[in-house]
C-alpha positions in Angstrom: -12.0 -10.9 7.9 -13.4 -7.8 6.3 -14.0 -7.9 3.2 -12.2 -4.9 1.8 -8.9 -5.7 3.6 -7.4 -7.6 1.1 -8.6 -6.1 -1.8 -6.9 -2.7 -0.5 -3.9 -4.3 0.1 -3.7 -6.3 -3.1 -4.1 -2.8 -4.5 -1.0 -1.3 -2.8 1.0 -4.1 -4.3 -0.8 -3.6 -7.4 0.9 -0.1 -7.2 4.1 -0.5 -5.5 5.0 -3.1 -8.4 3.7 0.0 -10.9 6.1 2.3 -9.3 8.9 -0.4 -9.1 8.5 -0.9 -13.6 7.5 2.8 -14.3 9.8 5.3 -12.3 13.4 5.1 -10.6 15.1 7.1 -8.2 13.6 9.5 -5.6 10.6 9.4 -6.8 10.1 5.6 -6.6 11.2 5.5 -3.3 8.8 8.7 -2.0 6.1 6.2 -3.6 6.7 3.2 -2.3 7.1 5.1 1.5 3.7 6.6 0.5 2.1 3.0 0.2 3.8 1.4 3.3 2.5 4.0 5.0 -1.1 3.5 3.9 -1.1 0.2 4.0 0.1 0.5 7.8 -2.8 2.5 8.8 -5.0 0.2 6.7 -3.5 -2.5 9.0 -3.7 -0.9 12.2 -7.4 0.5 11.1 -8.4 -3.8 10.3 -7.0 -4.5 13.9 -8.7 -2.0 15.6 -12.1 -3.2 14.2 -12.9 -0.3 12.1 
């Protein structure tokens, strides 16, 4: 496994549970598509051996 795949997705969770305590509403949500978004192409980028 490579070595900075789970650190970068420990750090989306690190940030979608920041969003989830410090904001609410649209903006939450907008943040928390943001980061399943990266972390998808962070996936898809790990199983595409880049």
């Amino acid at each position: 496994m490579n070595k900075r795949f789970l650190p970068a997705m420990a750090t989306y969770a690190v940030l979608a549970l920041l969003a989830a305590v410090t904001l609410d509403g649209l903006l939450r949500t907008a943040v928390w598509i943001l980061l399943a978004g990266l972390a998808v192409k962070t996936w898809i980028a790990y199983k595409a051996g880049w």
